[in-house]
Each structure stands twice: as C-alpha cells, then as structure tokens.
GUKOL-167107 format. One line per field, with one value per residue (C-alpha): x, y, z. Coordinates in steps of 0.05 Angstrom, whole numbers, plus 32768, in hexadecimal, padded with zeros to 4 digits. Layout:
residues N
xx [X | ...]
yy [Y | ...]
zz [Z | ...]
END
This chain:
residues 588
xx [81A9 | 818C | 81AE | 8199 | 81BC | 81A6 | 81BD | 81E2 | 81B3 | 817B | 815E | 814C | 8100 | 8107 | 8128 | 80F6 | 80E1 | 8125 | 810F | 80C1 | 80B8 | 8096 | 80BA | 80F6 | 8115 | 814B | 8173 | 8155 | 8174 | 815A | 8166 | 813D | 811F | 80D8 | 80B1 | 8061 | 8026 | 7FF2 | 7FB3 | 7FD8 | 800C | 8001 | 8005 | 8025 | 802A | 805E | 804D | 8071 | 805E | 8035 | 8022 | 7FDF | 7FA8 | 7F8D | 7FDC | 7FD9 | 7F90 | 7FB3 | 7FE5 | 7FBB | 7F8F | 7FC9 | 7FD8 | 7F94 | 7F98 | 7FD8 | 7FC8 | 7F89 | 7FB8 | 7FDF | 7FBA | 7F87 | 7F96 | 7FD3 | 7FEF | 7FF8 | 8032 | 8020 | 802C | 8072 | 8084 | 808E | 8055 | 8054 | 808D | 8070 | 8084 | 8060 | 808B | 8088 | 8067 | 8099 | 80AC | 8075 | 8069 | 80B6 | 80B5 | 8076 | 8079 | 805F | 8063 | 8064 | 8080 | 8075 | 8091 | 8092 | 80D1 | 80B7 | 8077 | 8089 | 805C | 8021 | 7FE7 | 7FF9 | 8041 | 8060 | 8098 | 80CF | 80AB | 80A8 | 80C5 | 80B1 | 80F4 | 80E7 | 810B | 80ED | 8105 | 80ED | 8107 | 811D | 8110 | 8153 | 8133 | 814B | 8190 | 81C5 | 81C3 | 81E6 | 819F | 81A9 | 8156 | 8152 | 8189 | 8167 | 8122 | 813C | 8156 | 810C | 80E1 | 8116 | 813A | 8105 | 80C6 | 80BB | 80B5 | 80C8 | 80B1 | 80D7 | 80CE | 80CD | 808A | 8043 | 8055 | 8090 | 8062 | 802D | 806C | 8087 | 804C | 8036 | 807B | 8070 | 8031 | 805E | 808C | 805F | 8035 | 7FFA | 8004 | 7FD1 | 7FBB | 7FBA | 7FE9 | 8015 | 805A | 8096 | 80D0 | 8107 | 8116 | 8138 | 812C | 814B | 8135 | 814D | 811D | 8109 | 80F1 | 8121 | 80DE | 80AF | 807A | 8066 | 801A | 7FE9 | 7FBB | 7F75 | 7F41 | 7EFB | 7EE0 | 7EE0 | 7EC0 | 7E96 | 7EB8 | 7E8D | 7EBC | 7EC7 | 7EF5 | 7F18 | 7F22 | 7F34 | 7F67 | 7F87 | 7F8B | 7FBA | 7FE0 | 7FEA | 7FFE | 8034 | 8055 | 802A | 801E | 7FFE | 7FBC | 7FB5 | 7F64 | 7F59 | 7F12 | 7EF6 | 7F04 | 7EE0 | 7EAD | 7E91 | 7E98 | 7E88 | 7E98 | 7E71 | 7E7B | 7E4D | 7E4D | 7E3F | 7E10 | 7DFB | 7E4B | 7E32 | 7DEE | 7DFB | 7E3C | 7E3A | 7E27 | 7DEE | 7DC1 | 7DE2 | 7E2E | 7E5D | 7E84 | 7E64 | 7E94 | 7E86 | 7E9E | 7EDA | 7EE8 | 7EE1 | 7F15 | 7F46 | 7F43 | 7F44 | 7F82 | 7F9F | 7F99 | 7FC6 | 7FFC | 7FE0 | 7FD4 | 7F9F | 7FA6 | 7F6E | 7F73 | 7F42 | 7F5D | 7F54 | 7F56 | 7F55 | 7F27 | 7EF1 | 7EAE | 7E8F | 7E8A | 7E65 | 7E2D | 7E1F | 7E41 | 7E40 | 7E5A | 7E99 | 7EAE | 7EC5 | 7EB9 | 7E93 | 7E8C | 7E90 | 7E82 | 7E93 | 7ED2 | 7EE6 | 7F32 | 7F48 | 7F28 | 7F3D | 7F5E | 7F25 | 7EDB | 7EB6 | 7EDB | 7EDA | 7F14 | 7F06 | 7F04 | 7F42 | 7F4C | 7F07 | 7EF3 | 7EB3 | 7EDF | 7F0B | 7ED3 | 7EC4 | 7F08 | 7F0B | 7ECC | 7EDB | 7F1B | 7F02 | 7EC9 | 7EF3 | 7F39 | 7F2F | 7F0A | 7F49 | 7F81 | 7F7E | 7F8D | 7FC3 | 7FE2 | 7FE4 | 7FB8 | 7FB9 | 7FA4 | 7FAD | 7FC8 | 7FCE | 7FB3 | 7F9A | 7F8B | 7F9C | 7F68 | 7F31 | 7F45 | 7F30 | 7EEC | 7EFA | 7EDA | 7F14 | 7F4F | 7F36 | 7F7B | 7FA1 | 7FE2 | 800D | 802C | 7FE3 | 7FC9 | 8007 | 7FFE | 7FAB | 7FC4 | 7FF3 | 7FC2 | 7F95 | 7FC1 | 7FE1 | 7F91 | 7F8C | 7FC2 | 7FC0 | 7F80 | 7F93 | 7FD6 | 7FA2 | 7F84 | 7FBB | 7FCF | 800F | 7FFB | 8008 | 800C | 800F | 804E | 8038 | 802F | 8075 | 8095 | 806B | 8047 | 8080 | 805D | 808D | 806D | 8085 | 80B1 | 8086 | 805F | 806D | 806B | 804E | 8077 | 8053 | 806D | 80B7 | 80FE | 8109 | 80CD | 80E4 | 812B | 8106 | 80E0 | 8117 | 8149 | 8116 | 8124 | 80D8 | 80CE | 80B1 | 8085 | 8093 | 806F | 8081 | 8041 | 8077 | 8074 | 8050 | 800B | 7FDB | 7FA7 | 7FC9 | 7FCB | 7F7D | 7F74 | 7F4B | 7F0D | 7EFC | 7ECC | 7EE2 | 7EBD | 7EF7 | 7F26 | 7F59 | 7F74 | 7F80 | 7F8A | 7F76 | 7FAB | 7FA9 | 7FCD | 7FFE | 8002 | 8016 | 8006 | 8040 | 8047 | 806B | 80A5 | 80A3 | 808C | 80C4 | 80FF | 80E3 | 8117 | 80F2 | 8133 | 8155 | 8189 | 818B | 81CA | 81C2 | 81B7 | 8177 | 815E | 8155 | 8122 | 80FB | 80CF | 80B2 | 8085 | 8040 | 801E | 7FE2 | 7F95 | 7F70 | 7F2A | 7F18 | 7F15 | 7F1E | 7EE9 | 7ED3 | 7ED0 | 7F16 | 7F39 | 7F58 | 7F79 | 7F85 | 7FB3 | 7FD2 | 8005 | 8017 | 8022 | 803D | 8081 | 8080 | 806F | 80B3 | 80DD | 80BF | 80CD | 810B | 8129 | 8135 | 817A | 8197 | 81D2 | 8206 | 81EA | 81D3 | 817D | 815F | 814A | 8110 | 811F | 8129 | 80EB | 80B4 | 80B0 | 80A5 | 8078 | 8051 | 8050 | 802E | 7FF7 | 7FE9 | 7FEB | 7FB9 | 7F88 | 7F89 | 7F77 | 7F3A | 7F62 | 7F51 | 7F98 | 7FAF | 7FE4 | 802C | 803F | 802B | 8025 | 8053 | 8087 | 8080 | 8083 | 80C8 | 80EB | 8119 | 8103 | 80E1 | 8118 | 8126 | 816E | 81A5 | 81B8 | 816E]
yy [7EFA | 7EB6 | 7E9D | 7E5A | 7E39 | 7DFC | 7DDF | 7D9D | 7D83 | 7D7F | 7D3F | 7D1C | 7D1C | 7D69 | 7D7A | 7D82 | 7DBC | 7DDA | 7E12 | 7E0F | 7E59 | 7E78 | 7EA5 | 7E9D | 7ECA | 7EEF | 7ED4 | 7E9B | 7E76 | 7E3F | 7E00 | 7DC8 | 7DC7 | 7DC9 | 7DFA | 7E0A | 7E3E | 7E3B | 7E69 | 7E7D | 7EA4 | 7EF2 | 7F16 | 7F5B | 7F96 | 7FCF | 8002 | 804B | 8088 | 80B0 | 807A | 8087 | 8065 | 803F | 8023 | 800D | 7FE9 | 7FCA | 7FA8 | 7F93 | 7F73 | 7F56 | 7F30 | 7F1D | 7EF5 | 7EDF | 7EC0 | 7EA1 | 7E81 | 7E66 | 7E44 | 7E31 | 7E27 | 7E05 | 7DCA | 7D83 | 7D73 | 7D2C | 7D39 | 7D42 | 7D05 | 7CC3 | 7C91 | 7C73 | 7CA9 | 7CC5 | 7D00 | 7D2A | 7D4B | 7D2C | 7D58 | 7D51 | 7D89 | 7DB5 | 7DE9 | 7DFA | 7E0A | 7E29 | 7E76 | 7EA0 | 7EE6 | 7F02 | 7F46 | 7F73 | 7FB3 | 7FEA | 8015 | 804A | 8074 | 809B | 8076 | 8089 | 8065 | 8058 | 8057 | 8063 | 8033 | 805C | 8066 | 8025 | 7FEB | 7FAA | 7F92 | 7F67 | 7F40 | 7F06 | 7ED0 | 7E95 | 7E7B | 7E3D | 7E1A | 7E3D | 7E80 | 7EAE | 7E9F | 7ED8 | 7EFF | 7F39 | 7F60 | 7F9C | 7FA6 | 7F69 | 7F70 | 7FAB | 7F8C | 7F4C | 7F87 | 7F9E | 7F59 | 7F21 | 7EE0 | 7EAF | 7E93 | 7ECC | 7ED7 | 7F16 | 7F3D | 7F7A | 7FA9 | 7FF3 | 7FFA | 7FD6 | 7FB5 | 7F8E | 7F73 | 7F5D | 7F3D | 7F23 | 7F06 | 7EDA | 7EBE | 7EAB | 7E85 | 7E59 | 7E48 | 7E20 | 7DD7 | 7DB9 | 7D75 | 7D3C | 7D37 | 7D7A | 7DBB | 7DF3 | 7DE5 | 7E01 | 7DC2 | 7DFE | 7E1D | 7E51 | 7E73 | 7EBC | 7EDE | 7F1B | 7F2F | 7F60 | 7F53 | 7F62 | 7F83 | 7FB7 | 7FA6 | 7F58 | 7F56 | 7F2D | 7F4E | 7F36 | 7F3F | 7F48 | 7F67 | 7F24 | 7EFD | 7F0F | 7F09 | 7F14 | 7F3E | 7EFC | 7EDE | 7F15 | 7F1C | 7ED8 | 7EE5 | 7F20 | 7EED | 7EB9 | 7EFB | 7F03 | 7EBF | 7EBE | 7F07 | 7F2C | 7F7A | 7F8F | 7F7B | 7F98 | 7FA3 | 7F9F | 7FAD | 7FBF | 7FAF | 7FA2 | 7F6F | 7F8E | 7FCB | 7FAF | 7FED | 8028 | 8061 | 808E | 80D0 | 809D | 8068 | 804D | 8038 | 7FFA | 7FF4 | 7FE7 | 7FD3 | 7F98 | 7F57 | 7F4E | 7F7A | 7F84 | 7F63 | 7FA0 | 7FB9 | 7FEE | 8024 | 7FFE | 7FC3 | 7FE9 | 8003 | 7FC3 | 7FA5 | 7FDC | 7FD4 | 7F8D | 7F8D | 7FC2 | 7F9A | 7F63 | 7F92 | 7F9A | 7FD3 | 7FD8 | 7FF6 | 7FFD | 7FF8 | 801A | 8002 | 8035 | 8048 | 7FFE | 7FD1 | 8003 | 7FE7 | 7FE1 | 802D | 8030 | 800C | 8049 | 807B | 8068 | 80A4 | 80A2 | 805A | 8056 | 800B | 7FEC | 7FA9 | 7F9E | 7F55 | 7F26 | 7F42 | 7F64 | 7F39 | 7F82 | 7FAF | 7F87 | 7F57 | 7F35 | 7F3C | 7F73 | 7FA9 | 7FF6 | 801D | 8072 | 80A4 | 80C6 | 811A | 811A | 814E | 811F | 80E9 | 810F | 8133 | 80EF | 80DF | 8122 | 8106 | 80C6 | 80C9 | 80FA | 80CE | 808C | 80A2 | 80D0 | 8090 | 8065 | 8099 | 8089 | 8045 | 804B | 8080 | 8064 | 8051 | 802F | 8048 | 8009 | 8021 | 7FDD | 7FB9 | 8000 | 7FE2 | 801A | 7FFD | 801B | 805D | 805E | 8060 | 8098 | 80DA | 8105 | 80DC | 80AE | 808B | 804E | 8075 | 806C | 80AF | 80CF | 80A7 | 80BC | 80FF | 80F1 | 80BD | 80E3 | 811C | 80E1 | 80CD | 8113 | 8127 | 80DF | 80E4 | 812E | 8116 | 80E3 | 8109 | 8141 | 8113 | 80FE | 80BD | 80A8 | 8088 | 803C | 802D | 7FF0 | 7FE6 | 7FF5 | 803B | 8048 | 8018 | 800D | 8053 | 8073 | 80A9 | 80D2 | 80D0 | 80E9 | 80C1 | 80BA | 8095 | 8046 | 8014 | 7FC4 | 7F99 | 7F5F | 7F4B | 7F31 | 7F42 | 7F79 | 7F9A | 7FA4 | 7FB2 | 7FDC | 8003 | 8010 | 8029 | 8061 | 8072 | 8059 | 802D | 7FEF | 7FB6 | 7F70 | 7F2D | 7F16 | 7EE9 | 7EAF | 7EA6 | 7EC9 | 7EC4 | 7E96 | 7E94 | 7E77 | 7E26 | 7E1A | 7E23 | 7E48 | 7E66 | 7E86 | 7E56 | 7E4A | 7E32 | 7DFF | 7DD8 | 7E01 | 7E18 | 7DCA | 7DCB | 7E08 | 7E19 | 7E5F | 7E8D | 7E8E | 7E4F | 7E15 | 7E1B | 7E45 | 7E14 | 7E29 | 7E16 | 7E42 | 7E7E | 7E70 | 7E6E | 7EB6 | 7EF2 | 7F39 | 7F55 | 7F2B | 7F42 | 7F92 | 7FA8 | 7FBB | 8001 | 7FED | 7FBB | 7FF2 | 8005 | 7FC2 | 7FCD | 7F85 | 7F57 | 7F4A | 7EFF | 7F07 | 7EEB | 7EF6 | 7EDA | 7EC1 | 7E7F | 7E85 | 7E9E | 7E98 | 7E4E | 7E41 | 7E79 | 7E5D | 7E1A | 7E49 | 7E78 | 7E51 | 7E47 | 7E52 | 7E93 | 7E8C | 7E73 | 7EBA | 7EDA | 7EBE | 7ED7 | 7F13 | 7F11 | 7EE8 | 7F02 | 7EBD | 7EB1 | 7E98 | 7EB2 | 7E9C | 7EC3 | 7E7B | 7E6F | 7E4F | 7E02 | 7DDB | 7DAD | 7DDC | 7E02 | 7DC9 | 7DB2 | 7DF4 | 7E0A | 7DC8 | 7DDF | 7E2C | 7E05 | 7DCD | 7E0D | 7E38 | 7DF7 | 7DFA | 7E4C | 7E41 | 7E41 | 7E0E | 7E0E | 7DD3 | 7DA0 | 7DAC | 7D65 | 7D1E | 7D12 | 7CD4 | 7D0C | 7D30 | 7CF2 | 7CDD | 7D1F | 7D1E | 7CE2 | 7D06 | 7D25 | 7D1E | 7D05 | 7D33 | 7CFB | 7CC9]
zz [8033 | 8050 | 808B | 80A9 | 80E2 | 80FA | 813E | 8142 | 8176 | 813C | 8135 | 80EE | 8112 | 8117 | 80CA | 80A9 | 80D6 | 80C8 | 809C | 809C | 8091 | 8052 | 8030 | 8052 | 8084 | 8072 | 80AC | 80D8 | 810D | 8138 | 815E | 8172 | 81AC | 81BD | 81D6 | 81E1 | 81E0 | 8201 | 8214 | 824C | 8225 | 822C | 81E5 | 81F1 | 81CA | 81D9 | 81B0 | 81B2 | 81C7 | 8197 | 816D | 8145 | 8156 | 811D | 8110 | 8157 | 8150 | 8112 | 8138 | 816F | 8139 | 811A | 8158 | 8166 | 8129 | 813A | 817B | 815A | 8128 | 8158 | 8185 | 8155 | 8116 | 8119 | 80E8 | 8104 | 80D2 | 80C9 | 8080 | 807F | 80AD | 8099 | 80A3 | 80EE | 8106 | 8148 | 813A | 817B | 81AC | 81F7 | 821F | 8255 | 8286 | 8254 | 8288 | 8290 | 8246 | 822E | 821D | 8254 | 8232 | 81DA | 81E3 | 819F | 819A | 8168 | 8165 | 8144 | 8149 | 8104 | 80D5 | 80AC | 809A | 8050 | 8045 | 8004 | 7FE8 | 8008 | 804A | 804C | 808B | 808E | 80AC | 80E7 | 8123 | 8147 | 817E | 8199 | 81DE | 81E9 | 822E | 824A | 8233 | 81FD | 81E1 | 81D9 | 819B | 8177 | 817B | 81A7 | 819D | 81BC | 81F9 | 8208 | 8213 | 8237 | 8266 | 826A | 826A | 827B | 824A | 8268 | 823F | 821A | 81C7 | 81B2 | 8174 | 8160 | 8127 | 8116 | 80F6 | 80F1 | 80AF | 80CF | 8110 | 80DC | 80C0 | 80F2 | 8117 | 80D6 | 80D6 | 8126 | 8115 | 80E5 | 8119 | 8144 | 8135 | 8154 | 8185 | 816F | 81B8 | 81D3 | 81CB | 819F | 819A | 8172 | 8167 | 814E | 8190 | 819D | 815A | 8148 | 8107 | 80EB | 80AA | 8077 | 8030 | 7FEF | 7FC6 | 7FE4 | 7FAD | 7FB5 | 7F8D | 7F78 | 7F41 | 7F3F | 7F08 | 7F14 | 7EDE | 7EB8 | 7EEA | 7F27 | 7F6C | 7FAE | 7FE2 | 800B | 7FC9 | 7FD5 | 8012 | 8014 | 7FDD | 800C | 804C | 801E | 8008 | 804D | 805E | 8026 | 803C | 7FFA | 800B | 7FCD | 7FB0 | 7F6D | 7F6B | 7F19 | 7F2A | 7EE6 | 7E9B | 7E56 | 7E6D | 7EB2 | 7EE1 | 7F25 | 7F4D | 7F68 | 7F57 | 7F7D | 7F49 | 7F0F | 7F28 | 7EE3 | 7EDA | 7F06 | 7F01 | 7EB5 | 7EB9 | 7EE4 | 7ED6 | 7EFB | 7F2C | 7F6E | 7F59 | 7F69 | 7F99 | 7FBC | 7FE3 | 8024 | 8003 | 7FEC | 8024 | 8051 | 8014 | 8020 | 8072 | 8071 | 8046 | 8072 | 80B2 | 8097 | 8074 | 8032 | 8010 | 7FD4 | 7F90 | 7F5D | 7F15 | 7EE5 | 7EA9 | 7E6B | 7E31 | 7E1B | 7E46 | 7E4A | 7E2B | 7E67 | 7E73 | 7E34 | 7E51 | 7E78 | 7E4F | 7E08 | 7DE4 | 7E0F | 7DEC | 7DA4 | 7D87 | 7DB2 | 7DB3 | 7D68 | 7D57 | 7D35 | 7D24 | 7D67 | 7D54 | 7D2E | 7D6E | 7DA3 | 7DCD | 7DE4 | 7DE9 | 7DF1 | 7DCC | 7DDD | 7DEF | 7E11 | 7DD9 | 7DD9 | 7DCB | 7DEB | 7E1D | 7E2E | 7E46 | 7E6B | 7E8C | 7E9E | 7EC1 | 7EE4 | 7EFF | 7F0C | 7F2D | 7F5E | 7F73 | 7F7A | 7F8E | 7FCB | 7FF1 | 7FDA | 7FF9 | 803D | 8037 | 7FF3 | 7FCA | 7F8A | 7F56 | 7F1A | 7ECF | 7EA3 | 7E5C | 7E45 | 7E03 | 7DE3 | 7D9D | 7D6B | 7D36 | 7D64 | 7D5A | 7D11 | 7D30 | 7D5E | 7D41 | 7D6A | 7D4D | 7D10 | 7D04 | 7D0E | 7D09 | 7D46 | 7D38 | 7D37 | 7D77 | 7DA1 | 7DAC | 7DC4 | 7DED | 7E12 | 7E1F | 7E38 | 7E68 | 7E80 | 7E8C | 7EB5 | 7EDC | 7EF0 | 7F07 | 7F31 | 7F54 | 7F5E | 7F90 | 7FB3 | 7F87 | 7F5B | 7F1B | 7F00 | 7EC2 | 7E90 | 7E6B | 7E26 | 7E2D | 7E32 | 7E09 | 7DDB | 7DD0 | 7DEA | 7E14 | 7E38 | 7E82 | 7EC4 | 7EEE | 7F28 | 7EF5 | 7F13 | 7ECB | 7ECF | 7EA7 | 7E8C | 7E54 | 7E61 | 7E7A | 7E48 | 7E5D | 7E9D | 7E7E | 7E4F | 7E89 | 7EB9 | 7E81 | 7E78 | 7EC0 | 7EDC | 7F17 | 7F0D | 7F1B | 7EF7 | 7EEA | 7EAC | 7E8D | 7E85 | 7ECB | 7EF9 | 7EC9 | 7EF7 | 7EC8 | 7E8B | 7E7C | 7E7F | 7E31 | 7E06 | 7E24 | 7DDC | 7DB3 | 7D6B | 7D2E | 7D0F | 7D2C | 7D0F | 7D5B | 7D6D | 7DA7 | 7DC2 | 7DF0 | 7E0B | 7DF3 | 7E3B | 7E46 | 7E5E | 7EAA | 7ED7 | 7F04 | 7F4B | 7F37 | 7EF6 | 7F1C | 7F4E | 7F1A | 7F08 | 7F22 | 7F18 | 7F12 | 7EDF | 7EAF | 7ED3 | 7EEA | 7F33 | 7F28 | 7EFA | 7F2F | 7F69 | 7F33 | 7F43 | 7F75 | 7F76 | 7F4B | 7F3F | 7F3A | 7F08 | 7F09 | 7ED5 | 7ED4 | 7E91 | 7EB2 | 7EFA | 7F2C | 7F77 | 7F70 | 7F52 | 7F6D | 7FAF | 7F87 | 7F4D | 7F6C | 7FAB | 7FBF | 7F75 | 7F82 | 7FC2 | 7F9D | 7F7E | 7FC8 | 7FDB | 7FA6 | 7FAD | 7FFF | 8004 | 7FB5 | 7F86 | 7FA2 | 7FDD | 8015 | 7FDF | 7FAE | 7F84 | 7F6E | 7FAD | 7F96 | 7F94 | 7FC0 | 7FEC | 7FE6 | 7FD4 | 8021 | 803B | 8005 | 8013 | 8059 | 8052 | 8024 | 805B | 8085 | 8057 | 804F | 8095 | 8095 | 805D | 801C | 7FF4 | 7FD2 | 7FAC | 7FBD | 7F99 | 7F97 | 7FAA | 7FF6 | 7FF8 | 7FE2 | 8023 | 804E | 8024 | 8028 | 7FF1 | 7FCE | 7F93 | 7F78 | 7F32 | 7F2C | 7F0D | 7ED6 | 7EC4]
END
C-alpha cells in the first residue's frame, strides 16, 4: 500500500517535488518546508552488537556513497520548472535548519552474508526533520531513538538488516536538490517513510556471450540497478557464440572460446563483479546455459557438442547462429559438468546461493545427430534430458547452490524436477500460470514487455526481400510505458502469486553492447524496477498512471545522467517544464 500525504502548506513552486521518489515508497509522508546538508552533517552508523564484520563494512560503504551522493551529485531541477520560475529556496535563517546529525541503525545482528529469499528484509524506515525537528509519528523505533539522540536536526535511518539501510540511504539521496549558487537542500520537510518492496526478486538479465562487455559496462549496469531499487543481476555470462569466463580447471574453455585474446572474465574479475554488486544490495547469479546454447564449449571440447555450427541450414538445428547443443546420455559431458560446476560454483557461494542452468531453446532436431540418443522423438529425448538435468543439478546443490531453470523444461519437456528447482517464465502469462500450477516458484518477464532488446529489427542478413521489413521477431520497441503496464502476477489467484518471487527485465546483446547499453536499458527498465518495488497498483488497489509516474521517472534519469548513465530522455523537455500539458486527452 502507497500512502502519500501532502501538507496544505505546499506551494504550486514545491508540487512537483511532491512525490519525487523512484520506486515509490510504500508509505511516504512529507510537507514542504526546506531544509539543508551540508559537509558539516555527521553520518552515523549504529550498528548492533555482534554484527559481522564484512555486513558492517557494507553499510559503512553504503553510506560513504550516500553522503557523496548527496553533497555532490545532486540534481538542480531546472528541468521540471517552468522557464524564468526562480525556483531556488532563500537561504534565510539556513543554519537554524540544516541537519546536524544521519543516525543509521541496524536492529538486528542476525543476518548472513547471502540471504536466501525467505531470509530475506529489505523493509526500511526513514525521516527527515523539518526546521521544528522531527514530527510525531506512530514509529515506536523511532520514539525510542529520539529518547537516545534528541527530535532536533537529525535524519534518521532505521531498518533491521543491511539490505534495508542500502535501501533506505538511496531513497535519502532522492530527497534532496542542489541550489544554483551554493548548497543541498530537501523542499519536502519533514518527510516520514515507512517501506519494503512487494517482490524479493527484482532482475535485470544481461547477455554477454553475444557481445563483449569489459567489467566497467557492467558494473555500470549494477550502479543503475542500484539506483532503481534492482537486487538481482542475472550474469548470462556464456552462450552459443562466446564463453568469456575462466574457468581455471579448463583454461582452453576461454582461450578458444572467447572472442578475442584476453576478453574474459577472469575469477578476479568475477569476484570484484560479485562484491561490487554486494556492496549496493545486489546479489549475483550466473547462468551457464545448456544443453542448447552450447557451441562454444565445442571450441575447446568438440566431442562434447553434437551439431555444431551446421551452416547454411542451422534454421532446423537452431535458433540462431552457431548451432551445437551438449550431448545428452553422455558420461563425457557429464564428466564435464561434475567438473565444471565444482570449479565455478564454490567461488560464487559466498556471495549467492543460486545458480542458474538455462534449459531453454533445446532444439530436438539436433538430437538426430547425437550418437547416444539419434532421435527427434520428444518421447525418446525426455528421459536423456531429465538424466541431464538430475546429473546438473545434483551437481550444483552439492556445492551449496539451488538451481534455475528456463521455462521450457517443464512445460514444454515436461521434466518432473524438484521443487527447490526456481522456473523463468519468458514466454507469457500462462507460463507463469503454467509454472506456478506445477507448484514451482517463479521468476517472470514476459518478452511482450520486459524484452529490452526487441524493436531494433533484424540483425540476420537475408538474400530477398521476402522479410520486408525486417522487423525482429519481438518487436516493436517496449517502451516504458509498455514495461510499466506489465503485472508479474497477472491472472494468479493469490495463493499462485506468493509463488512470484519477482520479475526479470531482459538484455540480450544481438544488437546492444558497451556503447548502447546505458540509453538501451535506462530508465526503460527502471519503469519495471518500480513495479517490481512498489507492485503495478496503487493504495486503492487501481494500476498507478502515467501521469503520475512520467515526472518522477524523468527525475531518476536527470538523476542517473547526473551519476554517469547515459540514459535517454522519456519525453520532450517542454513536457517537464508544462507539467501536465502533454497529456493525451480522454476524448481527441
């Protein structure tokens, strides 16, 4: 439930600040009076007794960057004023209302380093003083501290884990604007905000198999995660047309498998992904895609691949270019997974217990080729497959993981796997539907909406004109507005939907790379990030509008421009200035 309350006192100068938070809290109330932040300000953490050590240099990381934020990188919203409005705050009487103290405390010292779903808390309580200090509330947290520090120029930040501070402390940087002259000031004081997010799992997926991404792109990607309340990064790190990872038992896998000499991701690079995601909130989980999207192994390890990159017509083998899918009923391959998994997972545990197996787009034509299985019979390839994926995933529990998997392999092969087993839904509502009746927990992101890559047309070239005019096959573009009409939970009764544990936005990389990624992806995705935070409807239970959203969405990009993300615009700027004034009218 969204709550917003907006004091009487607000002026039309200060509306537009009115809800200026992405994703919305869940409830967020505020008034509007001004108040600053300045260098002066001391930033301190209470942290419990017995808290361990690398949670509590996570925090005080988290409000290192915080603080930086702040006082640095802060928006002057000329944007979203009209033209000539001075729209600065006097500076008046600035001393008797500047923040003296932050206070962050943790409640709770019982956390581990990689929670699961259900160990999971990212619930989160915030105020903002206003220049007669700290309103009352119906927080007892907070009496109790106002008993301890005092209801005078001081911010608190409450919350029971790590998760919830880094939470909580992104939110804070969004409260507060830059003075053209000189200064930090927040317009909405007091403010009191009570929040927690509706999905545990909020993801982005990102191929790089398909194009080469140095670790900056991606950690760049994980700081606009951040930014937009994401705490999964779905690491898709190797498919059909590359294998950019390490893997220190089986060097050749990228020293032939990569594109060129020296472009992987060594297990310092890994690991420096996996802490910097960690820092901000986000945990990390890997997909080695198989049996399907494979070829690249066979680079290394031919005899493990059946069809390999048969051309021209790789149309009855494949999906796309190069074919090869893991022999199946194979005691080479699996070998090779024993071996694999216990190289590349045990690094990965510390920082995320799950990883992901792919399963999706296994071609059954392939398997004519196969020596162990030679038929296209879906009967035939069944029973191999689920042997396959029972050798895979015993694999991967045996070092301390749960497995992913796509969507196809149980509804469309119809293997019968445990229900620890957590199922991606791509393709639709009755996937998900599909997935959940079956009694598995799942992650949506239906390529109708949440697809990021789709819209750019046809990267395949063609020797007619016969595919006039080359549209992709997802397209047209999901636009923010597409992927914000998109409810992961749709058409489940409520018992199904506690089967939901979030969503997935989706980049693959046919024709997207380091260059195009930042205005590719945001703050597209962000519109996803919120429904994933704040859930697609509103405190009255109705979908949360557009008119509602675009100004504050606008805001988080002018915010992320100014961060380094080169994210694109969502509408013309004259819009912003004329709030309201580009809405399309009910009867035209």
């Amino acid at each position: 439930m969204v709550v917003l309350k907006i004091s009487f006192l607000a002026t039309l100068m200060f509306a537009k600040y009115a809800a200026a938070i992405w994703p919305i809290p869940a409830s967020y109330e505020h008034g509007s009076e001004v108040v600053w932040i300045d260098r002066t300000t001391k930033w301190e953490f209470d942290c419990p007794n017995g808290l361990d050590p690398l949670i509590d240099r996570r925090v005080r990381r988290a409000i290192d960057r915080a603080k930086h934020t702040t006082l640095n990188k802060q928006l002057v919203p000329w944007k979203f004023k009209p033209p000539g409005v001075d729209f600065d705050p006097p500076t008046d009487g600035r001393y008797h209302s500047t923040i003296r103290r932050v206070i962050i405390q943790q409640l709770s010292s019982n956390e581990t380093r990689a929670p699961a779903y259900e160990q999971m808390d990212e619930s989160y309580e915030l105020y903002l003083p206003g220049p007669k200090g700290i309103q009352s509330t119906d927080s007892e947290l907070l009496e109790t501290l106002i008993q301890k520090y005092g209801r005078m120029s001081i911010a608190y930040i409450i919350a029971p884990k790590s998760a919830g501070l880094i939470q909580a402390l992104t939110t804070f940087s969004q409260l507060f604007y830059a003075h053209t002259k000189n200064g930090v000031y927040s317009p909405l004081a007091p403010v009191a905000i009570k929040d927690k997010p509706k999905f545990v799992h909020r993801g982005v997926n990102l191929d790089t198999s398909r194009q080469w991404y140095p670790k900056a792109a991606i950690l760049r990607v994980i700081d606009g995660m951040a930014w937009n309340k994401f705490n999964r990064l779905h690491f898709h790190v190797t498919d059909s047309q590359s294998w950019p990872l390490e893997v220190p038992s089986m060097p050749e896998l990228a020293l032939k498998g990569a594109y060129y000499k020296g472009l992987h991701y060594s297990t310092s690079d890994v690991q420096d992904i996996y802490m910097y995601a960690e820092d901000r909130g986000i945990q990390v989980i890997m997909e080695i895609d198989m049996p399907g999207h494979t070829s690249s192994i066979g680079l290394a390890y031919p005899t493990l691949i059946t069809g390999q990159n048969i051309q021209p017509l790789w149309t009855n083998v494949a999906a796309q270019p190069p074919s090869g899918h893991l022999k199946l009923n194979n005691t080479n391959v699996e070998d090779f997974l024993t071996s694999l998994f216990n190289d590349v997972v045990p690094r990965l545990i510390p920082y995320c217990k799950y990883f992901h197996t792919g399963g999706d787009e296994v071609n059954k034509n392939i398997y004519l080729l196969d020596e162990g299985v030679k038929s296209a019979d879906h009967a035939v390839i069944k029973p191999y497959l689920e042997r396959f994926l029972k050798h895979a995933h015993d694999a991967v529990r045996k070092n301390g993981a749960t497995p992913f998997v796509w969507e196809e392999m149980v509804l469309d092969w119809g293997v019968d796997l445990p229900k620890d087993v957590i199922v991606q839904a791509w393709l639709g509502d009755e996937s998900v539907k599909g997935a959940v009746t079956k009694g598995y927990r799942v992650i949506a992101g239906t390529y109708q909406n949440w697809y990021l890559d789709c819209g750019n047309g046809q990267w395949l070239d063609f020797h007619n004109d016969s595919f006039y005019p080359y549209n992709d096959w997802c397209g047209p573009k999901k636009n923010w507005r597409a992927m914000y009409s998109y409810d992961p939970a749709n058409g489940l009764s409520a018992g199904q939907a506690k089967l939901v544990l979030g969503g997935e936005v989706h980049i693959w990389s046919e024709q997207i790379d380091e260059y195009s990624i930042d205005s590719t992806v945001w703050p597209r995705a962000g519109a996803a990030g919120e429904v994933l935070w704040s859930g697609r409807r509103d405190a009255q239970g109705k979908n949360r509008t557009f008119s509602d959203a675009s100004p504050r969405l606008a805001e988080i990009r002018e915010r992320m421009v100014n961060w380094g993300i080169a994210a694109s615009p969502i509408m013309q700027l004259w819009c912003h200035q004329h709030d309201g004034d580009c809405q399309y009218p009910d009867t035209a």
